[in-house]
LUMGU-303275 format. One line per 8 residues: number of its first residue (from 1); for each residue z, x, y of N, C-alpha, C. Coordinates in steps of 0.2 Angstrom, whole numbers. Layout:
N
NUM = Z,X,Y,Z,X,Y,Z,X,Y ~ ...
END
This chain:
411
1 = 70,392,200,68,390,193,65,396,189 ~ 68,397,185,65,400,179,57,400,176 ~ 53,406,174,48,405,170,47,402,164 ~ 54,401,160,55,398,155,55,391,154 ~ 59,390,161,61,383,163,55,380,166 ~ 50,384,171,45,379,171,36,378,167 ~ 41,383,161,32,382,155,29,386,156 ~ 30,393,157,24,398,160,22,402,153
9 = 16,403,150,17,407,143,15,414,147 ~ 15,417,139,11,422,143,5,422,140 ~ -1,426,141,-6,426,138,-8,428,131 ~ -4,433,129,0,432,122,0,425,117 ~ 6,425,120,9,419,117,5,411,118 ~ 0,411,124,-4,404,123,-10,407,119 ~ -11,412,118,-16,413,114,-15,411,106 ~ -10,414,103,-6,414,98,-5,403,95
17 = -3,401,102,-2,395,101,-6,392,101 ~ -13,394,103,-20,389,104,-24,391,94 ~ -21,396,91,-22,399,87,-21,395,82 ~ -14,394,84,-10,390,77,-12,383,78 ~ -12,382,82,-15,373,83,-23,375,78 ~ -26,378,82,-33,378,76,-32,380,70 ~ -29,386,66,-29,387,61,-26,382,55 ~ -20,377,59,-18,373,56,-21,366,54
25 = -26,361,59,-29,358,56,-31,358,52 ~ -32,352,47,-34,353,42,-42,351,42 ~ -45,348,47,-50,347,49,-56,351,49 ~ -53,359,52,-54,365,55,-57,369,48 ~ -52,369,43,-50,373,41,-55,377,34 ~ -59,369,31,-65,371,29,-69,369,30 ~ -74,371,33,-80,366,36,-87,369,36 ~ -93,366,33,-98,369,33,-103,368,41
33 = -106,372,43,-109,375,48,-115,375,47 ~ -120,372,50,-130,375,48,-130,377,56 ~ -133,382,57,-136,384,62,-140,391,61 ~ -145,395,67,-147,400,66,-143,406,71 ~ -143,413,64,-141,417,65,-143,422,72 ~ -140,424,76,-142,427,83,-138,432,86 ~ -140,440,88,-135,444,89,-131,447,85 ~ -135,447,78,-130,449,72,-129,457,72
41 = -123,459,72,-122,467,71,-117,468,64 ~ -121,471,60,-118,474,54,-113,481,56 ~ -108,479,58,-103,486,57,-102,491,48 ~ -102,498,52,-100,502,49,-96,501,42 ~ -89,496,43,-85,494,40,-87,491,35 ~ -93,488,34,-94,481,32,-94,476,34 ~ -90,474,39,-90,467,42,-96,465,47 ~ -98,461,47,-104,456,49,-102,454,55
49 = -106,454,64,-101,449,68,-108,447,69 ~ -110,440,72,-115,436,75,-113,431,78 ~ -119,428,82,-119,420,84,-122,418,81 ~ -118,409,79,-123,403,77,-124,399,80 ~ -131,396,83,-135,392,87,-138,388,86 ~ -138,382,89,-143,378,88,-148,377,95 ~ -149,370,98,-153,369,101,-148,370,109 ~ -142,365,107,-136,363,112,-130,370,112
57 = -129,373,108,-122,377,107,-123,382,102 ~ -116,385,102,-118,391,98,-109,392,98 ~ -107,397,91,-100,400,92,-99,406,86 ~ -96,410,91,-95,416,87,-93,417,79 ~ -98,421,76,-94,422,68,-93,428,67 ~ -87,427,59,-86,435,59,-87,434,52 ~ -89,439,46,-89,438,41,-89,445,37 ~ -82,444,34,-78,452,32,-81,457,28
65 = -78,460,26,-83,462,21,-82,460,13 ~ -77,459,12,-77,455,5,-80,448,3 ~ -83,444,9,-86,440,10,-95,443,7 ~ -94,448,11,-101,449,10,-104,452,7 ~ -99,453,0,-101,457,-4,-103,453,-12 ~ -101,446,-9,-103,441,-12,-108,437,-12 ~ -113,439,-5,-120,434,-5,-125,435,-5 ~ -128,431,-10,-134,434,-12,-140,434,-10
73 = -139,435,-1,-147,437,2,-144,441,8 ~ -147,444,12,-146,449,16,-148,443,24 ~ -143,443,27,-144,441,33,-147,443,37 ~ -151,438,42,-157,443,46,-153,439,53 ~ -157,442,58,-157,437,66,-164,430,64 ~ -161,426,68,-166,422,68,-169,418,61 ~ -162,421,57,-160,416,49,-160,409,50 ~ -159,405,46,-158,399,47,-152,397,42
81 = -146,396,43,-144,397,38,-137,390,39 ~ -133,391,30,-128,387,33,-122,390,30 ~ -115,389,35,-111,396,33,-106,388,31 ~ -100,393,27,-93,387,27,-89,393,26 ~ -83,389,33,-78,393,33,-74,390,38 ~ -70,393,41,-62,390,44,-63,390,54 ~ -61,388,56,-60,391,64,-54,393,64 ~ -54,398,67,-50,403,69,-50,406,78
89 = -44,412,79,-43,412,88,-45,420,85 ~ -49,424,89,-47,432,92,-43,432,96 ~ -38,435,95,-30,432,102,-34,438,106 ~ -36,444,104,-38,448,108,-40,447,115 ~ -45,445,112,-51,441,117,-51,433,120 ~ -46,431,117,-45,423,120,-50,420,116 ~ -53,422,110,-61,418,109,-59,415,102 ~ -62,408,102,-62,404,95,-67,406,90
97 = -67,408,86,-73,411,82,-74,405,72 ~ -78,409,70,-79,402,64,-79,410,61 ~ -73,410,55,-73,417,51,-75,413,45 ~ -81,416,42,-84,415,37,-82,415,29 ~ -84,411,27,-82,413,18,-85,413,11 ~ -92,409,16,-98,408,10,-103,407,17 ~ -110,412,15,-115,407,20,-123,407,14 ~ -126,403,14,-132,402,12,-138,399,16
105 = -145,401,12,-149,400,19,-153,395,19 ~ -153,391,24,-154,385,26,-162,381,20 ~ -162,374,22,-168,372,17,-166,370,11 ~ -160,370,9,-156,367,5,-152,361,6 ~ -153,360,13,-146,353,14,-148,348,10 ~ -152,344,10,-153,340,6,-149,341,-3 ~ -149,343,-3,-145,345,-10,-138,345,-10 ~ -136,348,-3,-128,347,-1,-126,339,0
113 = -129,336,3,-131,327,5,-130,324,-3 ~ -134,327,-7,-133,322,-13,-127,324,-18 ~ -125,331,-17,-119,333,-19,-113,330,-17 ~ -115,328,-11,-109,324,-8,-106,316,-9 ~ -113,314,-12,-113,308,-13,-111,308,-19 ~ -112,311,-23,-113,311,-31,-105,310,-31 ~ -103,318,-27,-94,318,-29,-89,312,-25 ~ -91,309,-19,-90,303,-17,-91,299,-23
121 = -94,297,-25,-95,292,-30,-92,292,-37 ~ -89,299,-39,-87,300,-47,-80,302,-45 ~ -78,301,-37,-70,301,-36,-68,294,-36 ~ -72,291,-32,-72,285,-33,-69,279,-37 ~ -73,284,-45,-73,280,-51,-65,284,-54 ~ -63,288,-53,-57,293,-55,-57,297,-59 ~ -64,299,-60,-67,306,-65,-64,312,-62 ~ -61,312,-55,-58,318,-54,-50,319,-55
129 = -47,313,-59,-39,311,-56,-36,318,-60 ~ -30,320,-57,-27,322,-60,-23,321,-67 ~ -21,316,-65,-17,311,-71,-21,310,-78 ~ -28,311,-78,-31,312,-85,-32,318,-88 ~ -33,324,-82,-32,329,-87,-27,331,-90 ~ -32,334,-97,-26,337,-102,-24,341,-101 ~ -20,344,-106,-16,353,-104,-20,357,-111 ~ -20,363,-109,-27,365,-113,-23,370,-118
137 = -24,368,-128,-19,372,-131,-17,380,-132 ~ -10,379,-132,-10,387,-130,-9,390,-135 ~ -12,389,-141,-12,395,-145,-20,390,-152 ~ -26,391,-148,-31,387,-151,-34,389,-156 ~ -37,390,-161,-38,391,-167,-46,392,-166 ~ -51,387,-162,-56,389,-163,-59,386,-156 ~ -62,388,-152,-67,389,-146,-72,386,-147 ~ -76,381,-144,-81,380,-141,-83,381,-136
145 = -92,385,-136,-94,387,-128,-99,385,-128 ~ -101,379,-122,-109,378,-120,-110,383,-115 ~ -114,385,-116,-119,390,-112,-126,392,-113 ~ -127,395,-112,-135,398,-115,-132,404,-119 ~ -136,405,-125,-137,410,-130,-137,418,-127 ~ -142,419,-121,-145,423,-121,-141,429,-112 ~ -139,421,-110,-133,424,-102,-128,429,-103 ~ -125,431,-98,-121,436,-99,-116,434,-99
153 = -115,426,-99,-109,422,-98,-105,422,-106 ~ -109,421,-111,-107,420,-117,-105,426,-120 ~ -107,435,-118,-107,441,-121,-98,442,-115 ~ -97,437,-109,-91,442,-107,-86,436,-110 ~ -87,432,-112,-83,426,-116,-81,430,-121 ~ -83,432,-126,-84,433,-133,-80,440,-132 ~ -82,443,-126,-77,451,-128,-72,451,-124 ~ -70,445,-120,-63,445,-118,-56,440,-122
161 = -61,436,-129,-58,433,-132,-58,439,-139 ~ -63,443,-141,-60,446,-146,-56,452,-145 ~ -53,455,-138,-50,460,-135,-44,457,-134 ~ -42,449,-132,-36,446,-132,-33,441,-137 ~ -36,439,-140,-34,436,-146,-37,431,-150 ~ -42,436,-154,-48,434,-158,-47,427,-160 ~ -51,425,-162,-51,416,-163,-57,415,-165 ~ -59,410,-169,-66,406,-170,-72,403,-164
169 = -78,406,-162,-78,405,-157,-87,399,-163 ~ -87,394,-158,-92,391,-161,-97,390,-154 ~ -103,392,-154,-105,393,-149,-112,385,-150 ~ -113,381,-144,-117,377,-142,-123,379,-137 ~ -129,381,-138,-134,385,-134,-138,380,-132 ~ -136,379,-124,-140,375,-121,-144,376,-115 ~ -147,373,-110,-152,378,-106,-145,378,-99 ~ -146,383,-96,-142,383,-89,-145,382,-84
177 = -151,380,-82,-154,381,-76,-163,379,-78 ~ -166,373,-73,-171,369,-73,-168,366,-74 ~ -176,360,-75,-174,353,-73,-171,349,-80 ~ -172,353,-85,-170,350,-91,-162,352,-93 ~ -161,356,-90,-154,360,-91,-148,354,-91 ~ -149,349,-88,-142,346,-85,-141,342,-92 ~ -147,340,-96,-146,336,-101,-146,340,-109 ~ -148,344,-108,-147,351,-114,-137,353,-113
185 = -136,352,-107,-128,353,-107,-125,347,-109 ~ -126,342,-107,-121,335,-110,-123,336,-117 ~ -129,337,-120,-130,339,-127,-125,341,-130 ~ -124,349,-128,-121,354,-132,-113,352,-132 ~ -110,350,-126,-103,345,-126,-102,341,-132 ~ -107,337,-132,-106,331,-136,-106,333,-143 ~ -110,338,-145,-111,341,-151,-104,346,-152 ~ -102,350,-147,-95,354,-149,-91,348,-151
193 = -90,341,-147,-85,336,-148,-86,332,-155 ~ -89,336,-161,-90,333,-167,-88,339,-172 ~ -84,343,-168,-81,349,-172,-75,348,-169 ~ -70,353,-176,-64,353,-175,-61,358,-167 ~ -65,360,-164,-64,362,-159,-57,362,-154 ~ -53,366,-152,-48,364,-148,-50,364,-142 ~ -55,367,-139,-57,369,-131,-63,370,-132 ~ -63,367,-126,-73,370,-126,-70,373,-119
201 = -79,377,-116,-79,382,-111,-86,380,-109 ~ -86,378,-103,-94,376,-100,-97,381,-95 ~ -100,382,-94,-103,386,-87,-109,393,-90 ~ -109,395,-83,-115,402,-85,-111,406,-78 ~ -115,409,-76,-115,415,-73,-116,414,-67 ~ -116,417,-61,-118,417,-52,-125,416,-54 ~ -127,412,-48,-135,412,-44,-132,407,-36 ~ -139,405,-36,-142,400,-28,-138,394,-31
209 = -135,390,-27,-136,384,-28,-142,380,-32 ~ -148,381,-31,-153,379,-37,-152,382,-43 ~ -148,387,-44,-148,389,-51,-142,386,-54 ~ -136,382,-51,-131,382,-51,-131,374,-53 ~ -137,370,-50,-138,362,-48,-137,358,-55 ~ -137,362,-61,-138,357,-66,-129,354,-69 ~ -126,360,-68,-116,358,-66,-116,353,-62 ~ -120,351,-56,-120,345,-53,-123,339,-54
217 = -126,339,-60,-127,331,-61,-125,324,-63 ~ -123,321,-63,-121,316,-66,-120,316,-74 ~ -124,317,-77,-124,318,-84,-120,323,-89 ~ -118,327,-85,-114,332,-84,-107,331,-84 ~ -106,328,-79,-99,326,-78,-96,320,-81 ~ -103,316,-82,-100,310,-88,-99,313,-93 ~ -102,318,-95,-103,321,-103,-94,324,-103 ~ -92,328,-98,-87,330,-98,-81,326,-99
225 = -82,321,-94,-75,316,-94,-75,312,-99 ~ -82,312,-102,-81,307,-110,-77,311,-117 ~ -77,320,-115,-76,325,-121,-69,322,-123 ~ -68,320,-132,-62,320,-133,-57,325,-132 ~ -61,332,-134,-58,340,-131,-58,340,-126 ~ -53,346,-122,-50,349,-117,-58,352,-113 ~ -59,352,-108,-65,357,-108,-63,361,-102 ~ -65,367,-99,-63,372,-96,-69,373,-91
233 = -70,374,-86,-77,374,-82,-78,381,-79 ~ -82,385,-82,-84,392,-79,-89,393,-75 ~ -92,392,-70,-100,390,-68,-97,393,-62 ~ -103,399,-61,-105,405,-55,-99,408,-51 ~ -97,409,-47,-92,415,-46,-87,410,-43 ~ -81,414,-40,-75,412,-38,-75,406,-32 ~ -81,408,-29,-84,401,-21,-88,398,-22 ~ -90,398,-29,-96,391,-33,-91,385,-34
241 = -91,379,-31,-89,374,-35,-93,368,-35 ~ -94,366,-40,-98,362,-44,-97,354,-47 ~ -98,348,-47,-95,343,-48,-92,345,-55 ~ -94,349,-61,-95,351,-67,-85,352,-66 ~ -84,357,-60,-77,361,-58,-73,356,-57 ~ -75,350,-52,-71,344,-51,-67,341,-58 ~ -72,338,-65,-73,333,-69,-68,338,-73 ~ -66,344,-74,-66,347,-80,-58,345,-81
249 = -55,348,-85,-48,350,-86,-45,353,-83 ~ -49,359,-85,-46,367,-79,-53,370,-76 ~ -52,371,-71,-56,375,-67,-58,382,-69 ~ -60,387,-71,-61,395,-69,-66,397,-67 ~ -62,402,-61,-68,405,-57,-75,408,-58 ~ -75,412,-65,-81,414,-68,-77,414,-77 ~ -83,415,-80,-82,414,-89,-76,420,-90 ~ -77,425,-87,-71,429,-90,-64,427,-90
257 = -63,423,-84,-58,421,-82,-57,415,-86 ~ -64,411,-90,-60,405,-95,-58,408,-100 ~ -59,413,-101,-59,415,-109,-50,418,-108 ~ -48,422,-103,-43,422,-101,-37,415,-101 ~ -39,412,-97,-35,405,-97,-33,402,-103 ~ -41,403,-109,-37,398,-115,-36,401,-119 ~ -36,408,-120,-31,410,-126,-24,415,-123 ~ -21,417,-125,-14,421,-123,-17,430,-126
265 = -12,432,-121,-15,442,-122,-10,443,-128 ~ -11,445,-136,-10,448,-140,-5,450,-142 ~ -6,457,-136,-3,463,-135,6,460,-129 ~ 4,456,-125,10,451,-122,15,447,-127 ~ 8,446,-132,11,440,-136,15,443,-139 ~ 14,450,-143,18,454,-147,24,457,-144 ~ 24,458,-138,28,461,-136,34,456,-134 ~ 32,450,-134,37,442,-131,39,442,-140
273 = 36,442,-145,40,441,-151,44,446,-154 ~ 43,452,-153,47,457,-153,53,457,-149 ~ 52,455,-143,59,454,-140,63,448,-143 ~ 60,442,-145,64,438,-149,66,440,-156 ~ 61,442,-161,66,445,-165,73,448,-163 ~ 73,455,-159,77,458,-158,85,454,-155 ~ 80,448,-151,87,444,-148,90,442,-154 ~ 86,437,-160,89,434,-166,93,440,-171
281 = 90,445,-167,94,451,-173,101,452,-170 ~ 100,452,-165,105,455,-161,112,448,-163 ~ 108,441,-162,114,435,-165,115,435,-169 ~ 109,437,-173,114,436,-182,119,443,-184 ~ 117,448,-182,123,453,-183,130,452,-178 ~ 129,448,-174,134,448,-171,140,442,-173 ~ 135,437,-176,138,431,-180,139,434,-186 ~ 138,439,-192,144,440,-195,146,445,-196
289 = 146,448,-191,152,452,-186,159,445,-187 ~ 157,440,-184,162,435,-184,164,434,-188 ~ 159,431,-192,162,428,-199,167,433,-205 ~ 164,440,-203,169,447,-210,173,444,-204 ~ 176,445,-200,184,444,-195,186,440,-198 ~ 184,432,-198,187,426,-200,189,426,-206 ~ 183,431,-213,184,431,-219,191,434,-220 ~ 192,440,-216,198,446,-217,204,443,-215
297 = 204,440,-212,210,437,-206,211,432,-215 ~ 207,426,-217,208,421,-223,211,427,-230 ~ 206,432,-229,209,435,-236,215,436,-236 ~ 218,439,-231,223,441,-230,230,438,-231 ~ 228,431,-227,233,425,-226,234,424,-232 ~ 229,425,-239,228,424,-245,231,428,-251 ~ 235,433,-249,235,439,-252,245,435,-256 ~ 245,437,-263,252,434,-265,258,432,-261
305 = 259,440,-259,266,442,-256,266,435,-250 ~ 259,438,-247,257,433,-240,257,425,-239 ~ 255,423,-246,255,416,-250,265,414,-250 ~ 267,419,-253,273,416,-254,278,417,-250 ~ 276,421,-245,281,419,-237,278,414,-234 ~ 273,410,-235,271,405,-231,275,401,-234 ~ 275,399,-243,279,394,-246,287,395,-243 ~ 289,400,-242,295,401,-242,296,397,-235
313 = 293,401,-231,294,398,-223,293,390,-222 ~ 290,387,-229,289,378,-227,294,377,-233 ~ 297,381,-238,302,377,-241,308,378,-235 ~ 309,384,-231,314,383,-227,314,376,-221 ~ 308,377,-221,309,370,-214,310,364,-218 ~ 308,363,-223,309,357,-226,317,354,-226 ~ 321,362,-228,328,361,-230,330,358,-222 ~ 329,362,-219,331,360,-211,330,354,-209
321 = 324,351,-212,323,342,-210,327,338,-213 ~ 329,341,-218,333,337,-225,341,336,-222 ~ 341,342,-218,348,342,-215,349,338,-209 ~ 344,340,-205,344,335,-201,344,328,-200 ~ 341,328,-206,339,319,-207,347,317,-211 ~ 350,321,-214,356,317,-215,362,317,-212 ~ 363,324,-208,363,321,-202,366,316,-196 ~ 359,313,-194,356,307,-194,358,300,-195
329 = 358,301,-202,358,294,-207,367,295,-207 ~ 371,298,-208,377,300,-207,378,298,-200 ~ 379,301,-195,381,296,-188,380,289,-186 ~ 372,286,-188,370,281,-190,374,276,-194 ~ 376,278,-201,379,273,-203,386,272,-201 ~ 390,279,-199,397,279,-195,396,274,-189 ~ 391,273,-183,391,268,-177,391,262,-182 ~ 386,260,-188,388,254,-192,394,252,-192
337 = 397,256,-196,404,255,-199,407,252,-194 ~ 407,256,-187,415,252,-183,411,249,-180 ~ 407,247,-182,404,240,-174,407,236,-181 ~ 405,235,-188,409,229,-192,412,230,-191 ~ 418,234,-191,425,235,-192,429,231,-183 ~ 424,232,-181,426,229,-173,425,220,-176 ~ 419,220,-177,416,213,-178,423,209,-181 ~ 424,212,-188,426,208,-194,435,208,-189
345 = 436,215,-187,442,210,-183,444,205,-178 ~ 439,203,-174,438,199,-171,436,192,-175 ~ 434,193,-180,432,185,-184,440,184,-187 ~ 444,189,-189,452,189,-192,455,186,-188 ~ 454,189,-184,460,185,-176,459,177,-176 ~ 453,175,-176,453,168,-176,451,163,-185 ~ 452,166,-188,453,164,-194,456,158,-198 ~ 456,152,-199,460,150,-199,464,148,-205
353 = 464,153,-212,469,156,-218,473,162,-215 ~ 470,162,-209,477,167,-208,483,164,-206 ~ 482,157,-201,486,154,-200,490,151,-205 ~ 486,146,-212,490,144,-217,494,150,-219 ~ 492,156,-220,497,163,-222,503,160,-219 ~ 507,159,-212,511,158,-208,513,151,-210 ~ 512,145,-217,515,143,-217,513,136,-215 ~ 509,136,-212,506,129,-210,500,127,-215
361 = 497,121,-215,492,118,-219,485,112,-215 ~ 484,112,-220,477,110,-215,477,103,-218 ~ 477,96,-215,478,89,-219,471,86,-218 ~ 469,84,-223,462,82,-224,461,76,-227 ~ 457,70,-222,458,62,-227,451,61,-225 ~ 448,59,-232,440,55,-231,437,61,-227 ~ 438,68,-231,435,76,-228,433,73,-221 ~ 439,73,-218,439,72,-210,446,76,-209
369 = 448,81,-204,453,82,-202,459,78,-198 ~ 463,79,-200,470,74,-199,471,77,-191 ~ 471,75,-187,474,79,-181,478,72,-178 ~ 478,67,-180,485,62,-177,489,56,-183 ~ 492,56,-178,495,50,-184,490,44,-184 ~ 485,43,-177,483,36,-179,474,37,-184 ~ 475,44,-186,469,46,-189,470,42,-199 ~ 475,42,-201,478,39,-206,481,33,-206
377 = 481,29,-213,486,22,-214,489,23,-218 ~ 496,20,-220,500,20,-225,495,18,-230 ~ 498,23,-236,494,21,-241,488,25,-241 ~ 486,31,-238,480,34,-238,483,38,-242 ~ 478,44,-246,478,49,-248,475,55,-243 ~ 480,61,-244,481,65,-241,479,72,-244 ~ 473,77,-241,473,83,-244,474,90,-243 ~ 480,90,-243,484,97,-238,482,104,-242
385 = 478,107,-238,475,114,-238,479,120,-237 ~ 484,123,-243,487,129,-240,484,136,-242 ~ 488,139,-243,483,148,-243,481,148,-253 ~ 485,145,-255,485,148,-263,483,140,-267 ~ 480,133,-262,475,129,-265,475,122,-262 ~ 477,117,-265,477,111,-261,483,105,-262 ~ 487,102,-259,489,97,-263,488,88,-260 ~ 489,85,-264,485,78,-263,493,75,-264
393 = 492,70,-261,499,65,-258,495,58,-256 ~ 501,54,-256,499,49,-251,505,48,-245 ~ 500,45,-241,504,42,-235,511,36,-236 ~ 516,39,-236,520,33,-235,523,31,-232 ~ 526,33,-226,526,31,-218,524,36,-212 ~ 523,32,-206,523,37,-203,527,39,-197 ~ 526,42,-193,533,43,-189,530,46,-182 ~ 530,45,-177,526,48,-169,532,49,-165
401 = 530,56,-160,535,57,-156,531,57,-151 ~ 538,55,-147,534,51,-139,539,54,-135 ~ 540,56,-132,548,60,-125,550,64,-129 ~ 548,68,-133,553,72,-138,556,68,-143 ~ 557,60,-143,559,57,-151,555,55,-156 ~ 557,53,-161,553,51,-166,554,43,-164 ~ 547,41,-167,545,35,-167,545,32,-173 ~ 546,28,-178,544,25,-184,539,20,-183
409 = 533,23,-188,527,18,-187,528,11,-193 ~ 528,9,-190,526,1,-194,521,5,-204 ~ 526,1,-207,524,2,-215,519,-2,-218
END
């Protein structure tokens, strides 16, 4: 028996396979971690390797370095922290490792708990559905943005919308962070939703999750799902998500990035209607292109000489119909002719004034025809039919042949 035939991998290949089973659950694939940090080695490269442990277990992490140039505290040993990221295989080493994608440091779960609940509860209701968001207009007249006045959020809003295609921007200035913040933002919603506004744009700029908490409140995401406007959610970096991110319309990863989404690039946009000019130009010269051809072709056909070989050539076919057609009517009335001709001799032949012509007559009494002697009595009148009129008689006797003699009838 063969290695194939009785299941042997190689190590390779069961590694790879033990790989793809984990990477592919979906169970696996994001998941948050609390544990403390132990045996952390910061490589050269950037890339971060440690163990997470708790009381009972512990398992290898790895966190790249684009990861980690996104967190905002510096990793210690003996950290308390809580990482979310995927499981993953080092095929190298046979080892299941938790490759990181976001960590923050512990002392915060309770805020993770009630985040959970909160979005549990407002999915529940269908504040997240698909099917109610809007689509966000694609060439908007005028902006609305809650934010803070003072953030850096509002200054990269304002210069990527007047670099890509200026527009009225109306600005709502509300607080982003404390305990009053969450209610200062449904404010400012409410209030942009009392202008002609095509879009509004929510959010601030990165921080901690406590700087981030006021995007997750309740009042926040009502305010949001109740806006008659489209609203766009731009709150802290690309791995910040926030209930505020769930409720919105459209999601962006940072404020630059909404300012981006709701208006079109300019410079694009000019270059997309130059191209269609150019097509439209290109059809209309080429449509009377067409039309001189079809006018020059009518002129033409229209020119005297050209007019009166056309008459000519439909007086000729006329002539030719006319011949045709009598023709026609000529054969036609000649098959006429002798089918009468056929008819009327055959009514001749049995005619019965041809006969009188020959001499005989036709005896007629009490307009009854005479065909015996016992048809008539002495004494009857008689009216003999011949070719040129009638003559009238009486009966004065009569006389019957019986064996070839004559018989005398009784008077």
């Amino acid at each position: 028996m063969s290695e194939n035939q009785m299941g042997i991998y190689s190590v390779s290949v069961l590694n790879e396979t033990i790989r793809s089973l984990l990477v592919n659950d979906p169970r696996l694939r994001e998941v948050w971690v609390r544990g403390e940090i132990s045996n952390l080695k910061k490589h050269s490269s950037g890339h971060y390797y440690f163990t997470l442990k708790d009381r009972g277990s512990q398992i290898s992490c790895v966190s790249f370095r684009q990861t980690n140039r996104g967190l905002k505290f510096d990793p210690e040993d003996s950290m308390a922290v809580i990482v979310y990221g995927s499981v993953d295989v080092y095929t190298v080493r046979g080892q299941y490792q938790l490759k990181v994608m976001d960590m923050r440091p512990d002392g915060i779960g309770e805020m993770f708990k009630a985040f959970e609940r909160l979005k549990k509860k407002l999915e529940a209701e269908g504040l997240f559905e698909q099917s109610r968001k809007r689509p966000i207009h694609r060439f908007p007249a005028k902006i609305g943005i809650s934010t803070s006045p003072t953030g850096a959020a509002v200054h990269d809003i304002i210069n990527v919308l007047s670099r890509r295609y200026p527009v009225n921007v109306l600005l709502a200035p509300c607080l982003v962070q404390g305990d009053a913040a969450a209610q200062s933002i449904a404010d400012s919603i409410e209030l942009l939703n009392r202008t002609d506004a095509d879009v509004i744009i929510v959010g601030r700029g990165g921080g901690s999750l406590e700087d981030l908490w006021p995007f997750n409140e309740e009042v926040v995401a009502r305010a949001i799902f109740n806006s008659r406007i489209p609203i766009v959610s731009a709150v802290g970096h690309e791995t910040d998500y926030t209930i505020a991110d769930f409720t919105a319309d459209l999601r962006a990863p940072t404020p630059s990035a909404a300012a981006e989404l709701v208006v079109p690039d300019r410079i694009e946009l000019k270059r997309f209607m130059e191209s269609m000019f150019q097509r439209l130009e290109y059809a209309m010269d080429h449509k009377i292109m067409d039309l001189n051809v079809r006018l020059d072709r009518a002129s033409e056909s229209m020119r005297s000489e050209k007019l009166q070989e056309m008459i000519d050539q439909r007086y000729q076919r006329i002539d030719e119909l006319v011949t045709a057609m009598e023709k026609d009517v000529k054969y036609d009335l000649g098959s006429k002719e002798m089918l009468l001709k056929a008819l009327a001799g055959r009514m001749n032949a049995v005619n019965p004034l041809n006969t009188l012509a020959r001499g005989y007559c036709i005896a007629m009494s009490d307009n009854f025809v005479v065909k015996s002697v016992n048809d008539v009595k002495v004494g009857s009148r008689l009216d003999l039919r011949v070719t040129d009129g009638n003559v009238i008689c009486d009966v004065m006797e009569m006389v019957g042949i019986e064996n070839g003699k004559q018989e005398e009838e009784g008077q």
